[in-house]
N, C-alpha and C positions, 0 to 999 in steps of 0.2 A: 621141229626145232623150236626152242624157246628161247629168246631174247630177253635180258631183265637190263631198263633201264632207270636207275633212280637217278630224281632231281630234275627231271626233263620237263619245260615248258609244254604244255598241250599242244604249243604251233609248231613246234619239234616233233612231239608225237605225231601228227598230221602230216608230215613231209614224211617223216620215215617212214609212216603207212603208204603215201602216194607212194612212195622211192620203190617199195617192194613189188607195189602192184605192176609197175611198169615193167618189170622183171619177172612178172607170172608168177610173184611170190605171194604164198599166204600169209598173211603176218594181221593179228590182232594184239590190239592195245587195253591191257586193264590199269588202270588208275588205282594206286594207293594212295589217300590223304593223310598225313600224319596228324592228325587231330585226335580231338577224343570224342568217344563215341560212348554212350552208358554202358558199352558191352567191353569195351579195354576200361573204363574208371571204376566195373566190377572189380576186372580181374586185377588192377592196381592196388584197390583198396586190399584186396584177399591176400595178396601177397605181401602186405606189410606185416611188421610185428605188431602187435598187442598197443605197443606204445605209441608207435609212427601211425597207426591206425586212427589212435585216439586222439592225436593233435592234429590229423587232416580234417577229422569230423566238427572237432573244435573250429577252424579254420573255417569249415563249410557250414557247419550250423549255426553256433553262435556266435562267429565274427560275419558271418555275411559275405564271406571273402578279404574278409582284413583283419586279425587281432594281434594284438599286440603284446609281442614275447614277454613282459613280465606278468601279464594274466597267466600266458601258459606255463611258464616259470614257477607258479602259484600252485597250479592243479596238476602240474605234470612228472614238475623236479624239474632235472638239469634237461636240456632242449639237444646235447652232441646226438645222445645217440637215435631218437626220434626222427632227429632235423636229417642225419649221415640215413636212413633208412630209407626217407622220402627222396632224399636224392638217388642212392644208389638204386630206387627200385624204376626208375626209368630207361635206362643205359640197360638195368638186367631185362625189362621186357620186351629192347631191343633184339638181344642176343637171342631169349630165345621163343622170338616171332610173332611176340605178341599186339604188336604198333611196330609200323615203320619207323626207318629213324629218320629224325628230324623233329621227333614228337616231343612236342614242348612241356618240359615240368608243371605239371599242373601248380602247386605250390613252391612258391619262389621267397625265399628270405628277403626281406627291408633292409637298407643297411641304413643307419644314422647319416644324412645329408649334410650335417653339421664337423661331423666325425668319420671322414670314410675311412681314416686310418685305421679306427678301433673297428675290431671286426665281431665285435657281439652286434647279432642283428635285434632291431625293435621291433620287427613285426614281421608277420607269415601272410603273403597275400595269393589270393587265386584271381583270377578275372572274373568278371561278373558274368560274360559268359559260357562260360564252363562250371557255375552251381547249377544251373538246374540238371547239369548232367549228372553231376555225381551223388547231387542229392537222389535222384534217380536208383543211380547204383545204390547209396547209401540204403536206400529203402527197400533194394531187392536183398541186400546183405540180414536187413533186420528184419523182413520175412521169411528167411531161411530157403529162399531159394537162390538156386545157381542160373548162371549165365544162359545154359542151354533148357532153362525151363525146369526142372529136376529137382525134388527136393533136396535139402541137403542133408545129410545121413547126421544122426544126432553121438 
């Protein structure tokens, strides 16, 4: 029998493990962290488009985790469909299995502090830390190797 519980405190996990045992039940507990690991901000980066690829590396290289949308504005064009790609690509590697949910967007839009009304954002930020992960990734992507070791077919 398998059991899946998401969202459950560890001291939860720990009662329902005792609760079973009492009852001669086998039951073990694996932990999923929604976090990022270099081996899901691989498969993050891979799955972007060409565009939303190149503004996250933007973001992670040369903002440091912080730049500021009229830079990318500059080097990129228009930020809709880039910006819609880094979102939607989190919720899709929900669905299919690649981080749990709960797993926080790596980059997150600024919004104007002054202007929350207007909804053009000033800046793309990641936490500080989560670059050395994905610089990580970023560096197994630009050796041409894949996740599981493998080079990647040209």
């Amino acid at each position: 029998m398998e059991i899946i519980i998401r969202g459950a405190s560890e001291e939860f996990a720990e009662k329902l493990v005792a609760l079973a045992a009492q009852h001669q039940a086998e039951l073990s507990i694996s932990t999923v962290r929604p976090g990022w690991t270099v081996d899901r901000a691989e498969r993050y980066l891979r799955d972007l488009t060409a565009g939303s690829r190149r503004m996250a590396e933007m973001v992670i290289v040369d903002g440091d985790g912080y730049l500021a949308a009229d830079h990318l504005r500059r080097v990129i064009g228009k930020l809709n469909g880039p910006s819609n790609g880094l979102t939607r690509a989190v919720p899709r590697g929900v669905r299919k299995g690649w981080w749990p949910e709960g797993t926080p967007a790596p980059i997150t839009p600024v919004s104007d502090p002054n202007n929350p009304s207007w909804h053009q954002n000033i800046a793309y930020r990641m936490d500080q830390e989560l670059l050395p992960v994905f610089r990580e990734a970023l560096t197994r992507i630009a050796e041409g190797k894949q996740a599981d070791g493998e080079e990647e077919q040209p």
